[in-house]
C-alpha positions in Angstrom: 17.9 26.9 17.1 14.6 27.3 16.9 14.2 29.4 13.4 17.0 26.8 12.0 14.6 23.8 13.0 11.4 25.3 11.9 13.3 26.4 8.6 15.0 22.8 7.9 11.8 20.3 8.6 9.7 23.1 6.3 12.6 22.5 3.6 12.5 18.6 4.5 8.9 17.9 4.2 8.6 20.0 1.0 11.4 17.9 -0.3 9.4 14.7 0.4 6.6 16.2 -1.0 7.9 16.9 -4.2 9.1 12.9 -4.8 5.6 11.4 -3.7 2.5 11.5 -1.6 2.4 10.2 2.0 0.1 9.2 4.3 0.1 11.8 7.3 1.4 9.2 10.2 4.4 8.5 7.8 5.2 11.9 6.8 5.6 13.0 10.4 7.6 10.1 11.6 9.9 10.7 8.9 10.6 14.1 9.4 10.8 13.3 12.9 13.4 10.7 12.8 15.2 12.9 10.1 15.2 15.5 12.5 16.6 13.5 15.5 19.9 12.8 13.1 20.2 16.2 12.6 19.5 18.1 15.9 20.0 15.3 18.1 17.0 15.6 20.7 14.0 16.8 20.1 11.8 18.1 22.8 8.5 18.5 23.2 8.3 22.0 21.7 9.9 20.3 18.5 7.7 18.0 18.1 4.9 20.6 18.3 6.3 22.2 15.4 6.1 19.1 13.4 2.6 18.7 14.3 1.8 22.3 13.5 3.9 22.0 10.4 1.9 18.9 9.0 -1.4 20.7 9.9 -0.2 23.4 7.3 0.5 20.6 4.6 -3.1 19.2 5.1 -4.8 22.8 5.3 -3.0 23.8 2.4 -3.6 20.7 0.5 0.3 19.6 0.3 -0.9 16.7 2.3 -3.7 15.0 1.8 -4.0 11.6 3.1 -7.3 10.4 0.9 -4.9 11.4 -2.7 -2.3 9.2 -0.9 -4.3 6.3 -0.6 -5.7 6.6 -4.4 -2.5 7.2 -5.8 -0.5 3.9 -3.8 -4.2 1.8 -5.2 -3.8 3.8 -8.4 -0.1 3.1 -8.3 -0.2 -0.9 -7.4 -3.2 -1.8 -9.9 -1.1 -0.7 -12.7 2.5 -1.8 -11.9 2.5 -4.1 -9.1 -1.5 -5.7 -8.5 -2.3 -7.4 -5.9 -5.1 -8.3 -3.9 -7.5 -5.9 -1.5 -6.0 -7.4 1.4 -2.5 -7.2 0.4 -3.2 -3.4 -0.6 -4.8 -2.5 3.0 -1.8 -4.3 4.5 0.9 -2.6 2.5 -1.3 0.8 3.3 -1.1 0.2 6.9 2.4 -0.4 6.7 2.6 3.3 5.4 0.9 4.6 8.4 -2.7 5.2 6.4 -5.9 5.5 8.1 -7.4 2.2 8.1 -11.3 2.8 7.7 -10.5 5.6 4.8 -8.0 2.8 3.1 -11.0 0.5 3.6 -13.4 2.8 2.1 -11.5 3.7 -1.1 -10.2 0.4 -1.8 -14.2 -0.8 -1.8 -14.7 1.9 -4.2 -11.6 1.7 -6.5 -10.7 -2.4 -6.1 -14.0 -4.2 -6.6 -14.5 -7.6 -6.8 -14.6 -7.5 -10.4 -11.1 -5.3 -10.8 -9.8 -7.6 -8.0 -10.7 -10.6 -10.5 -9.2 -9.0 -13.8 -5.9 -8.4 -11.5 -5.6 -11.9 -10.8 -6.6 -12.7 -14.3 -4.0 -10.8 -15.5 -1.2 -12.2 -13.1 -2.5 -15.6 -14.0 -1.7 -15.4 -17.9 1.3 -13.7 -16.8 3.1 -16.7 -15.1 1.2 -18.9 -17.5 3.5 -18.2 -20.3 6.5 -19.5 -18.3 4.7 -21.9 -15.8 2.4 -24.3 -16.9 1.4 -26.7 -13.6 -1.6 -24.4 -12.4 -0.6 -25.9 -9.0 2.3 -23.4 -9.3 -0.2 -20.7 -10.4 -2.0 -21.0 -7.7 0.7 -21.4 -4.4 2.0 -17.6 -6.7 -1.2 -16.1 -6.8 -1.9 -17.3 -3.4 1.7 -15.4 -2.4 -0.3 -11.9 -3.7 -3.2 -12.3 -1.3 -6.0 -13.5 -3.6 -8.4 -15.8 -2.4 -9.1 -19.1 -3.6 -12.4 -18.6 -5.2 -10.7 -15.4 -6.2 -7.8 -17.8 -7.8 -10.3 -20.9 -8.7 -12.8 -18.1 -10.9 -9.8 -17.0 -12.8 -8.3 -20.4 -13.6 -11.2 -22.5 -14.0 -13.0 -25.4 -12.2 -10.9 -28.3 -13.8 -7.3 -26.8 -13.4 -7.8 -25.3 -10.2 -9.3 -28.6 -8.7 -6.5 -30.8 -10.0 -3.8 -28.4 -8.5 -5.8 -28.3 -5.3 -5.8 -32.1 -4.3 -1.9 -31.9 -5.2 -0.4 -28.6 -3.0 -1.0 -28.7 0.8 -0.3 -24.9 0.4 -4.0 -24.3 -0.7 -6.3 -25.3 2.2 -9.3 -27.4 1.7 -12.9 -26.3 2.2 
């Protein structure tokens, strides 16, 4: 039983490998639960062999939870932005390690790319919407702040939209 484990969450995690990166945490819990489907219970020595197993991936350089992290930033910037927040969220959500997440997202999502995403949302919805109060409550939905929101749409649209939506708080 043993050899046909150890030979089947090898084959697994190499599977999930080839698709995409993942952070270590949910690498291991997905082989585990895929594991408990096929085999059941798993005991302690089982789990070991995960563990050793996903040691292998990171000394080897199949995993790699710092490439994870850039490629999901890398990733949402160009197909899905959003704000830094939203990103550390959706990265804890995959298991990542919080204070390297925090780290590279200072590095790759500065307050200036941060801007030009919300910039870039804005004159998106701006072709169909055209109450900023609107533009604001969506870019709001994506985690950007309000001074984040307010730089991007301007003084004069952003203000009128504030004093009408009690979803934007006032400061």
């Amino acid at each position: 039983m043993n050899d046909q484990f150890s030979a089947w969450i090898d084959s697994y995690a190499y599977q999930l490998l080839a698709r995409r990166d993942y952070a270590v945490k949910e690498l291991r819990e997905k082989i585990i639960r895929a594991a408990e489907k096929k085999f059941e219970a798993l005991d302690e020595a089982h789990e070991d062999e995960v563990r050793q197993l996903i040691e292998t991936l990171e000394q080897r350089g199949h995993l790699d939870e710092d490439r994870f992290i850039r490629a999901w930033i890398a990733n949402r910037i160009a197909y899905k932005p959003r704000s830094r927040y939203m990103l550390l969220q959706e990265l804890r959500l995959h298991g990542a390690d919080l204070d390297l997440a925090e780290r590279i997202l200072k590095e790759e999502v500065p307050p200036a790319v941060e801007k030009k995403m919300a910039a870039s949302l804005a004159g998106k919805k701006g072709r169909t919407q055209k109450d900023p109060q609107k533009i604001i409550a969506y870019l709001s939905s994506k985690g950007f702040s309000y001074e984040t929101i307010r730089s991007v749409l301007g003084n004069q649209d952003s203000e009128k939209a504030r004093q009408k939506s009690p979803l934007v708080p006032l400061s």
